[in-house]
C-alpha positions as CSV (number, residue, x, y, z in Angstrom):
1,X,163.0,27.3,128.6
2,X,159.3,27.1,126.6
3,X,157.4,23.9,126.8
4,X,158.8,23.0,123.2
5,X,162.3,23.3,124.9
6,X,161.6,20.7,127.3
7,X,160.4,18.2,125.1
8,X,163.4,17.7,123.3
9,X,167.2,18.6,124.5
10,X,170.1,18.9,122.2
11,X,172.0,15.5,123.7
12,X,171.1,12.0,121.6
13,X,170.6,8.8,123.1
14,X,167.1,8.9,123.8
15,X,166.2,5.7,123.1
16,X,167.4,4.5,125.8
17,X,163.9,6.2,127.0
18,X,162.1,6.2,124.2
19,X,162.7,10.0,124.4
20,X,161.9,11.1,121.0
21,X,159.3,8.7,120.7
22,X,157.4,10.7,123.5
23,X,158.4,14.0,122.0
24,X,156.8,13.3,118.7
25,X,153.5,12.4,121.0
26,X,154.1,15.5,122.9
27,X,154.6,17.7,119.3
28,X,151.3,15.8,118.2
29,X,149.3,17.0,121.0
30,X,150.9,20.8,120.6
31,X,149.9,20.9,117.1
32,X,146.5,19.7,118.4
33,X,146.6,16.1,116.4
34,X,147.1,13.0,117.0
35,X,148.6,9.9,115.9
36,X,145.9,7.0,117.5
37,X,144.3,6.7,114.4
38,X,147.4,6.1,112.3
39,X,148.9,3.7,114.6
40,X,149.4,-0.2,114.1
41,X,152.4,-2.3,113.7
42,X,152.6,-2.1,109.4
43,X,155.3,0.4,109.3
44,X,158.0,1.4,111.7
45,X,159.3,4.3,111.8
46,X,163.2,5.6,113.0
47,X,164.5,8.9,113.5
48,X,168.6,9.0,112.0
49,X,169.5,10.9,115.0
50,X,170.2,8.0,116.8
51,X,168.1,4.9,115.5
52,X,165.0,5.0,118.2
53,X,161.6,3.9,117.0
54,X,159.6,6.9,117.2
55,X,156.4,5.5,115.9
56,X,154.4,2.3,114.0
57,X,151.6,3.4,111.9
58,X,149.2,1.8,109.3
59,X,149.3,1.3,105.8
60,X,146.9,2.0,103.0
61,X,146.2,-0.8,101.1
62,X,144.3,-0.9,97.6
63,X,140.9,-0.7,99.1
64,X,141.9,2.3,100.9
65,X,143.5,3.9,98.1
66,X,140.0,3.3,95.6
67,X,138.1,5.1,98.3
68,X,140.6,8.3,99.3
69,X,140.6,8.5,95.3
70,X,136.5,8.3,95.2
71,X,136.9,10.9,98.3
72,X,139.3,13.1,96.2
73,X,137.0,13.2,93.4
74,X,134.1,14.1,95.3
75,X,136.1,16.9,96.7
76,X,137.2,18.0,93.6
77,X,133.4,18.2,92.1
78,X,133.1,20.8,95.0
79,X,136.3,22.7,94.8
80,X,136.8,23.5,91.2
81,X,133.6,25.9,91.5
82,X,134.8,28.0,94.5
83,X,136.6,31.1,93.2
84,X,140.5,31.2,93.3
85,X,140.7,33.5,95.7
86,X,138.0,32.4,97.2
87,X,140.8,28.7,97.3
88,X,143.3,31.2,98.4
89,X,141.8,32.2,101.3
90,X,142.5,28.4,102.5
91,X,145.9,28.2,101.9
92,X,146.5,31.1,103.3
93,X,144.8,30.1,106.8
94,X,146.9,26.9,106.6
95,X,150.0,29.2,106.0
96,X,149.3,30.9,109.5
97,X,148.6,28.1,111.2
98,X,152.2,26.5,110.0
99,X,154.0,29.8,110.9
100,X,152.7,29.6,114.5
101,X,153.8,26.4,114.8
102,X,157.1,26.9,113.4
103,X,159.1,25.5,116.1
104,X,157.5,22.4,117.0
105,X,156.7,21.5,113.0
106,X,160.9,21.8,112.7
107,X,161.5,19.4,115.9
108,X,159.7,17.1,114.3
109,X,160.9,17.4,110.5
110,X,164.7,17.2,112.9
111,X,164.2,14.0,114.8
112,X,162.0,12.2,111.5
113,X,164.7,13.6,108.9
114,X,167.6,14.3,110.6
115,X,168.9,17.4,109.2
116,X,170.2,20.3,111.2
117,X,167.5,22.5,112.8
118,X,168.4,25.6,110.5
119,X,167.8,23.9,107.7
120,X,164.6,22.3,109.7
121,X,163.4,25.7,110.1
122,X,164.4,26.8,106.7
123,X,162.6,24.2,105.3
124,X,159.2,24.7,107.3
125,X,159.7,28.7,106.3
126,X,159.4,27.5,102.9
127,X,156.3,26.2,103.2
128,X,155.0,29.3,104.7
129,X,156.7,30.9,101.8
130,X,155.7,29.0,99.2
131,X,151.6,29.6,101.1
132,X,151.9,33.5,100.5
133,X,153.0,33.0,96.8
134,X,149.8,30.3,96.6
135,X,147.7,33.0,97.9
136,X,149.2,35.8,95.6
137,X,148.7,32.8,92.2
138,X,144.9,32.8,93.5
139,X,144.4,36.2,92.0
140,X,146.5,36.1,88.3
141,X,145.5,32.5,86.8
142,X,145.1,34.2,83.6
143,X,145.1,33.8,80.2
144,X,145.3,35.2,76.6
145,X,143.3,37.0,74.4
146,X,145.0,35.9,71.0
147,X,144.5,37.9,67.9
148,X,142.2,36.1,65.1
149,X,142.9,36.3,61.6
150,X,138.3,36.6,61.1
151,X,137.1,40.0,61.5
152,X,134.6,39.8,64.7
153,X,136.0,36.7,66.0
154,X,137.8,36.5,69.2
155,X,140.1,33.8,70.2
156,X,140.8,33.0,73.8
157,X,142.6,30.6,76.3
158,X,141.3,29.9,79.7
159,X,142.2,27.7,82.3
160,X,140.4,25.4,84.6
161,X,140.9,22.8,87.0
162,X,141.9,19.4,86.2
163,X,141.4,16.8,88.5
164,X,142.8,15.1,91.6
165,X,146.5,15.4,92.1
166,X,148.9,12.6,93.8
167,X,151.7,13.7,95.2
168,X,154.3,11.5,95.8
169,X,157.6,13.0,97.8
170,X,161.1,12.0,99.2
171,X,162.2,11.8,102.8
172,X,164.5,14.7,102.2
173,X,162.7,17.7,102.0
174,X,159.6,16.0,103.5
175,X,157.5,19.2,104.0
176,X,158.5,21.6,101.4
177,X,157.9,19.7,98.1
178,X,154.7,18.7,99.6
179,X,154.1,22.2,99.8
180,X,155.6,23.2,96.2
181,X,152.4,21.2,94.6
182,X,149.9,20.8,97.0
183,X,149.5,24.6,97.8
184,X,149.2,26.0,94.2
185,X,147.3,22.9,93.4
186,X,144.3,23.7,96.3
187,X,144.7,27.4,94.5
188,X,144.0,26.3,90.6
189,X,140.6,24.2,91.9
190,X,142.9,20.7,92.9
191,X,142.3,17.9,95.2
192,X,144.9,15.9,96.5
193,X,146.5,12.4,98.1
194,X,149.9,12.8,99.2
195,X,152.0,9.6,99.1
196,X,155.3,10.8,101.4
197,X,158.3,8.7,101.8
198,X,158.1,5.9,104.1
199,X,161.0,7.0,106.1
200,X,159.2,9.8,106.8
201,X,155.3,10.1,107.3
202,X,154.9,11.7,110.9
203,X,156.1,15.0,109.3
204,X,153.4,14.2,106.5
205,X,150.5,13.3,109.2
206,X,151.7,16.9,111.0
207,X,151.8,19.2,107.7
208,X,149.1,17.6,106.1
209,X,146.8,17.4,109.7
210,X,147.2,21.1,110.3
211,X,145.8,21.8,106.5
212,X,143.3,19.3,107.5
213,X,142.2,21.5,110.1
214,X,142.2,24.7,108.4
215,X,140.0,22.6,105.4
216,X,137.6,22.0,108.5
217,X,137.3,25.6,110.2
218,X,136.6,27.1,106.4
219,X,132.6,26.5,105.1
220,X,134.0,26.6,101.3
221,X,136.2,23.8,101.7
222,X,134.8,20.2,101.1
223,X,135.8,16.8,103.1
224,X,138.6,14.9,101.9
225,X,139.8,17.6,100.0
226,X,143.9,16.5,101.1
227,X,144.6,13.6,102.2
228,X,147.0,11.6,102.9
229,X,148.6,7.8,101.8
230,X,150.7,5.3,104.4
231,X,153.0,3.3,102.8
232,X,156.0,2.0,100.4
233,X,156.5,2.4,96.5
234,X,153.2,-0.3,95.9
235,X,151.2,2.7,97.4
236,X,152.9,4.9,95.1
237,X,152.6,2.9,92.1
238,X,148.3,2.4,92.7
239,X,148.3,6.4,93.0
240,X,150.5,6.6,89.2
241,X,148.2,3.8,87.4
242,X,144.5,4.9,89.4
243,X,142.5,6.4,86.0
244,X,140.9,9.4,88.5
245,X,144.3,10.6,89.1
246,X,144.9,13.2,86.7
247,X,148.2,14.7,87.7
248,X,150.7,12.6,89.2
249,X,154.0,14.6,90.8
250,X,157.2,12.4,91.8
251,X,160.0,14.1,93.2
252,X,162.6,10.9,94.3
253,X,164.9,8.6,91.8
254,X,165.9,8.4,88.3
255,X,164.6,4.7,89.0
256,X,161.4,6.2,90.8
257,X,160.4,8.5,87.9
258,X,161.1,6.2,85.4
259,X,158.8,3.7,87.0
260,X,156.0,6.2,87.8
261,X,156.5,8.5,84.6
262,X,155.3,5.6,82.2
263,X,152.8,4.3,84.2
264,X,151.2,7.8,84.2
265,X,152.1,8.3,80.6
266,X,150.6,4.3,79.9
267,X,147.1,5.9,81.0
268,X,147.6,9.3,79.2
269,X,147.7,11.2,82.9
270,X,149.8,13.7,82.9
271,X,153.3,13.4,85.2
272,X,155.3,16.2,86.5
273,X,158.8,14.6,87.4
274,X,161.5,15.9,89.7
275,X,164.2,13.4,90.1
276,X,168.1,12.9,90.2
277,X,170.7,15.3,90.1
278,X,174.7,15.1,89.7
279,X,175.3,18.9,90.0
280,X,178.5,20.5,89.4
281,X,180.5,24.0,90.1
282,X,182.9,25.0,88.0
283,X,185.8,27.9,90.0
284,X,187.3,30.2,87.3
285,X,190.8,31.4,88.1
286,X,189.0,34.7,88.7
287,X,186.5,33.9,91.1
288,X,186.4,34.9,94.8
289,X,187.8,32.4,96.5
290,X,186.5,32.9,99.7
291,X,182.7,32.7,97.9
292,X,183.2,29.9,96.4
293,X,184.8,28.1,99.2
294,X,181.7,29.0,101.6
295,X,179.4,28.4,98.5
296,X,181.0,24.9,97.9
297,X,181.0,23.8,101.4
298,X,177.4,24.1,102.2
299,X,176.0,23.0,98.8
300,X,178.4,19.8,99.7
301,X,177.4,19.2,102.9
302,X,174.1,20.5,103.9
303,X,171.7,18.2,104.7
304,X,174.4,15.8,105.2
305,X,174.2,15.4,101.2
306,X,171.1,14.4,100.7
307,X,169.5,17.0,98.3
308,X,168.8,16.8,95.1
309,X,170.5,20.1,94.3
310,X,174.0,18.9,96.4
311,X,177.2,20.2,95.0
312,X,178.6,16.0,94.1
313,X,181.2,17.4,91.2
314,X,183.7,20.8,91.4
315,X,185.4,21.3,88.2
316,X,188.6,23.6,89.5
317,X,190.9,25.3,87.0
318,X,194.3,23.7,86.7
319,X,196.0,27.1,88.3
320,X,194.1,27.3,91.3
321,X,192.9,23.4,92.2
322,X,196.1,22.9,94.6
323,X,195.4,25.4,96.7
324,X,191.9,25.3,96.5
325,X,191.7,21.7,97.3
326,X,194.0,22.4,100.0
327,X,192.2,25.3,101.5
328,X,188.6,23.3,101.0
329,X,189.8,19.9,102.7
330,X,190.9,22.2,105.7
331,X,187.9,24.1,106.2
332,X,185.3,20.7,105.8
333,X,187.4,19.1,108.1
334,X,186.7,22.2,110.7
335,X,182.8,21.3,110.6
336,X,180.8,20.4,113.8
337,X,179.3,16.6,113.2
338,X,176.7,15.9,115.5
339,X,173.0,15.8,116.6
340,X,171.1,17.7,114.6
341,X,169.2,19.4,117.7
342,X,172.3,20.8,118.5
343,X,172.6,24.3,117.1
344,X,176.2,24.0,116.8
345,X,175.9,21.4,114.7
346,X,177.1,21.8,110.9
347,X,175.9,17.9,109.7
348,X,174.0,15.3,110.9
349,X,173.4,12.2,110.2
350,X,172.9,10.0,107.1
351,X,168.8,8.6,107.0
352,X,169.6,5.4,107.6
353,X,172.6,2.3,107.2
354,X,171.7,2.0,103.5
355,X,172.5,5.5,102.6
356,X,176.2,4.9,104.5
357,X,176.4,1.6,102.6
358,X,175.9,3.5,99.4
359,X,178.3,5.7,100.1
360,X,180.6,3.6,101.1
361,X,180.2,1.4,97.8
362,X,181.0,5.1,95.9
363,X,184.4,5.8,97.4
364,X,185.8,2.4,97.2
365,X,184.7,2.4,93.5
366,X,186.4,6.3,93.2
367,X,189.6,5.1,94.9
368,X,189.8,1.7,92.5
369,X,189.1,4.4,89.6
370,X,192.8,6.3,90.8
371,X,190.8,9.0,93.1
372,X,192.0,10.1,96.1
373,X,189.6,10.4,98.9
374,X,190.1,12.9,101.9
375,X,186.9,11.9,104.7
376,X,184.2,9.8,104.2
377,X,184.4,7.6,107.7
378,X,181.6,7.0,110.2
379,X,181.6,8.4,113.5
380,X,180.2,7.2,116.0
381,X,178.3,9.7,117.8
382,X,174.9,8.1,119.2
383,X,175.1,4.6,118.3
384,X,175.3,1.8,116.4
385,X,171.6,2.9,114.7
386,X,172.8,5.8,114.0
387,X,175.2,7.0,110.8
388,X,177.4,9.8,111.0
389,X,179.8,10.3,108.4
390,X,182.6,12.6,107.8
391,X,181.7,14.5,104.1
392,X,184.0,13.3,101.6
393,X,186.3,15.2,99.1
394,X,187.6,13.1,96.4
395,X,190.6,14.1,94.2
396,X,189.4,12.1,91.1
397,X,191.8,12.2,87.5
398,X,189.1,11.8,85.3
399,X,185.1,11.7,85.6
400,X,184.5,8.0,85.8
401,X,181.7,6.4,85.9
402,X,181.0,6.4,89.5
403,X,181.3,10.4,88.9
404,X,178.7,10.1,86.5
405,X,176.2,8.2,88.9
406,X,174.1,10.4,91.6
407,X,175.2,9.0,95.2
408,X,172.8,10.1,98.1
409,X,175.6,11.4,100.4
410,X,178.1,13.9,101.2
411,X,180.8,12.8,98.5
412,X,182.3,15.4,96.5
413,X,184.2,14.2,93.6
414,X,187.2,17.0,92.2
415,X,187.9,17.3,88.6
416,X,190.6,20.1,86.9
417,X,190.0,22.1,83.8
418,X,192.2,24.1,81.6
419,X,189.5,26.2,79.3
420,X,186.3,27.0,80.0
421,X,184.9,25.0,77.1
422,X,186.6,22.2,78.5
423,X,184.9,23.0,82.0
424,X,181.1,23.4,80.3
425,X,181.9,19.7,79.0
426,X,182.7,18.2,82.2
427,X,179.4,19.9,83.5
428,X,177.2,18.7,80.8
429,X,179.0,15.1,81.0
430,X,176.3,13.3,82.9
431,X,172.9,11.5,82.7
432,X,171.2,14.3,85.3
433,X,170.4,18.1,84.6
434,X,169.2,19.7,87.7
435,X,171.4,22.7,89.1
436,X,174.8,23.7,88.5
437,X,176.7,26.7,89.1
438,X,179.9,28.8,88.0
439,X,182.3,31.5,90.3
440,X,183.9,33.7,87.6
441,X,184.3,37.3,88.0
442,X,184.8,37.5,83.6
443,X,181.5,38.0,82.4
444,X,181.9,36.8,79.4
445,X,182.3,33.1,81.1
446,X,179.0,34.2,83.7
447,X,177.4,34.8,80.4
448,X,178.2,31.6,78.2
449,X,177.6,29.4,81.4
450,X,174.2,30.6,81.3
451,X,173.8,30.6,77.6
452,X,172.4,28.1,74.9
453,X,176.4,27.1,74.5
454,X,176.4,26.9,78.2
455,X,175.0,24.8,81.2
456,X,172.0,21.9,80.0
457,X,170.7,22.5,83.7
458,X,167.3,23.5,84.6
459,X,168.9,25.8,87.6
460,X,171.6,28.0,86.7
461,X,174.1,30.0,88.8
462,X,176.3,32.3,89.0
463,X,178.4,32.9,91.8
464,X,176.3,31.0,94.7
465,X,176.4,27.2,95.1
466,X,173.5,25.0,93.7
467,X,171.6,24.8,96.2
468,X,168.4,26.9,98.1
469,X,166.4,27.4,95.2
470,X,163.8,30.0,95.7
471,X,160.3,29.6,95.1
472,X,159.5,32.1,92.7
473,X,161.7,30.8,89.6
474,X,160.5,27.0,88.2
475,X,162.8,24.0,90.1
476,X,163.3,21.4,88.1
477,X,165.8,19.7,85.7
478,X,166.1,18.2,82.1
479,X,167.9,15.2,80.7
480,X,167.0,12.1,83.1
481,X,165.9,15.0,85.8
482,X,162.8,14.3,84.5
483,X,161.7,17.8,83.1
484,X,158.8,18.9,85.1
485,X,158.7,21.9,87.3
486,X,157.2,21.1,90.4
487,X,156.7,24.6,91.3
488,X,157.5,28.2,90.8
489,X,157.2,30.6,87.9
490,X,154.1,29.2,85.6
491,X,154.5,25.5,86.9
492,X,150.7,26.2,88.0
493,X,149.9,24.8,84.5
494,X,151.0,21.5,85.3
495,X,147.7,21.8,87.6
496,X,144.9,22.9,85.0
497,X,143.8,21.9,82.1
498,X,143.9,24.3,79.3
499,X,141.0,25.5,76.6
500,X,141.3,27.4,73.6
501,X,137.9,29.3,73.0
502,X,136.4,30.7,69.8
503,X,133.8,33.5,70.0
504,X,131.9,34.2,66.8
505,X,130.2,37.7,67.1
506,X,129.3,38.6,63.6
507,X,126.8,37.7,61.3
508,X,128.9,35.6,58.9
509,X,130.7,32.2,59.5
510,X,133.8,32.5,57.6
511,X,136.6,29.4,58.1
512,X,140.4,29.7,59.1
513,X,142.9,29.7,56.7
514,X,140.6,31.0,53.8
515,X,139.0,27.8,53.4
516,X,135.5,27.9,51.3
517,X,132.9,26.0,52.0
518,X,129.6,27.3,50.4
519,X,126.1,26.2,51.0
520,X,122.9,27.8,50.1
521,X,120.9,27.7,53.5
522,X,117.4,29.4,53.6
């Protein structure tokens, strides 16, 4: 057993000991940070595995908010002159210093979040991840030499930093999304203030302290060049409306984005939204069963439910639902519920009493709407602070409304098709346009689903679940998904401000598009 090891055992209950309140101290001090200037009574903080208080920190109020954006600006004056790779060269010293602290960083995103240490450690391998791609971006920013309709003219696009970016993030993947933006930002000449959920900011303070460091041990990186914002959605809003913010990203709500994405727009900033999704898979009567049935279980259930890309809808053909149900209500009901320290574990809790209210509220809606509904009870297993729930499969006739609406929780609603156009219309039924996903073995339906006539989804699949994006392709959604791409592909744009350059090299000074306009000039 390493000294991570003892700080924090499999079991629950530790508040009875303030156990995991300790252990975040303890993960602190092995990171080499520390919470004493963070601490005050503002904002309380629990861990879902089983209620405890691990922590009371400080809020930023508007004061503080004017001068980390003065601070940001300051650092961005700096910044945006160092060469990319030259940026590079930070992130990837930040990307080190997260993979040798792997371990401890996943404890802690475990006990704050409350999702199963694989997916902990998944999550904190993304952001190393997503650090090497950062690194590799530093070195291909590029952009195009267009040809000009003038002889000895050349007509170019370039692209150069933009401003200060606020980052504003969801308890659920309280590291990586961070990461997503903040890394390639740092790489196209960025600054930025990230606003994290208040249900989780310890993992911020960690993730965002070890950059600090790594800003600190490097002589091309200014002061205050991340930083980091304590508090609810007011916080978030004075980020979206502050004029020196130039980029705002929101990954969270429909409600959320809507809120922030015209306040941003209001000022002419520019916002880059990830929000809702209702995402669906559709199981040909050709498909492996056996993939989609493993591929349906963890989209539904990882992270007890709570990702954006969860598998809420499965659109079965009429031929094979029966014994598909059958077989998937059997197999959900096998999986280990428990603390997420526990390696055995398959789910863990919900983040908090109002997400099991929620959910609660969306099955008795589905069962007043005719569904059927196989799980969906609490359990207790640390608690009365804590909420574990059984995931839910509901057999629904129809896609009713509460189909249509985005619940944050292990519910997943079943629908029956009998052709596959019939199929693409139940998937393109709802509001949200994240990730979906088809198991076919024709590939003429593989093909169609991921055609124009196909999927309106910003994510894809074919024959995996919708979940566990990677980070080379763009992540993001349309419809009320928001649009943006957070990350991925050429999503570095949404981070630099583009200019279109003219080069006149001859002697003449003739106009575009044949126009004439003759002087005689001595």
């Amino acid at each position: 057993m390493n000294a991570l090891d003892k700080m924090i055992s499999p079991g629950v209950g530790h508040s009875v000991q303030g156990g995991f309140a300790r252990s975040v101290t303890d993960i602190f001090g092995a990171l080499g940070l520390s919470l004493d200037a963070s601490q005050d009574s503002d904002l309380k903080v629990f861990s879902p595995v089983d209620g405890s208080e691990l922590a009371a920190l400080r809020t930023d109020k508007a004061g503080d908010m004017d001068a980390m954006v003065a601070n940001a600006r300051a650092a961005f004056a700096v910044w945006k002159d160092v060469p990319a790779p030259h940026r590079g060269e930070l992130v990837r010293r930040y990307g080190l210093l997260v993979r040798e602290h792997k371990e401890a960083l996943s404890q802690l995103l475990t006990i704050e979040n409350g999702k199963i240490l694989t997916e902990a450690r998944g999550e904190v391998q993304e952001v190393i991840d997503i650090c090497e791609y950062a690194v590799g971006l530093s070195r291909q920013l590029f952009g195009l030499t267009i040809a000009s309709e003038r002889a000895e003219h050349r007509l170019t696009e370039y692209w150069h930093p933009l401003g200060v970016l606020g980052l504003i993030s969801a308890f659920n993947f309280p590291a990586a999304v961070w990461a997503w933006g903040t890394t390639v930002a740092l790489v196209c000449g960025d600054s930025a203030i990230w606003k994290p959920s208040e249900k989780t900011p310890l993992t911020a303070l960690a993730f965002a302290g070890l950059l600090q460091k790594a800003a600190a041990d490097y002589d091309l990186a200014p002061d205050h060049l991340v930083q980091v914002a304590i508090g609810d959605a007011a916080c978030g809003a004075m980020l979206a409306d502050h004029p020196d913010v130039a980029i705002v990203s929101a990954t969270g709500s429909v409600r959320m984005g809507q809120d922030v994405g015209v306040r941003v727009q209001r000022r002419f900033g520019r916002p880059v939204l990830e929000l809702g999704g209702n995402n669906a898979a559709v199981v040909a009567p050709s498909a492996d069963i056996g993939l989609a049935l493993r591929g349906t279980i963890f989209a539904a259930t990882g992270t007890c439910g709570q990702r954006c890309t969860t598998l809420r809808r499965l659109i079965v053909h009429e031929d094979i639902r029966a014994d598909f149900v059958k077989r998937l209500i059997a197999a959900v009901g096998s999986l280990n519920i428990g603390s997420p320290l526990d390696d055995a574990t398959h789910v863990g809790p919900l983040i908090d009493k109002a997400a099991f209210d929620a959910m609660q509220r969306a099955l008795d809606q589905a069962r007043r709407d005719g569904g059927i509904v196989h799980g969906g009870d609490r359990i207790e297993v640390a608690g009365p602070d804590a909420y574990y729930v059984r995931p839910a499969i509901v057999e629904m006739p129809a896609q009713s409304e509460i189909v249509r609406e985005e619940t944050f929780a292990p519910i997943l609603y079943v629908l029956s098709y009998r052709d596959f156009a019939e199929a693409i219309a139940l998937q393109n039924g709802v509001p949200q346009g994240l990730s979906s996903c088809v198991f076919t073995s024709d590939v003429r339906e593989a093909e169609k689903f991921q055609s124009a006539q196909g999927s309106d989804c910003g994510i894809v699949n074919v024959n995996i679940g919708t979940s566990g994006a990677e980070i080379g392709g763009a992540f993001g959604g349309e419809k009320v998904t928001g649009g943006g791409r957070v990350s991925g592909s050429d999503s570095w744009k949404n981070y630099m401000r583009r200019v279109t350059a003219t080069v006149n090299y001859s002697t003449s000074l003739p106009l575009a598009q044949g126009v004439k306009f003759d002087l005689d000039i001595d």
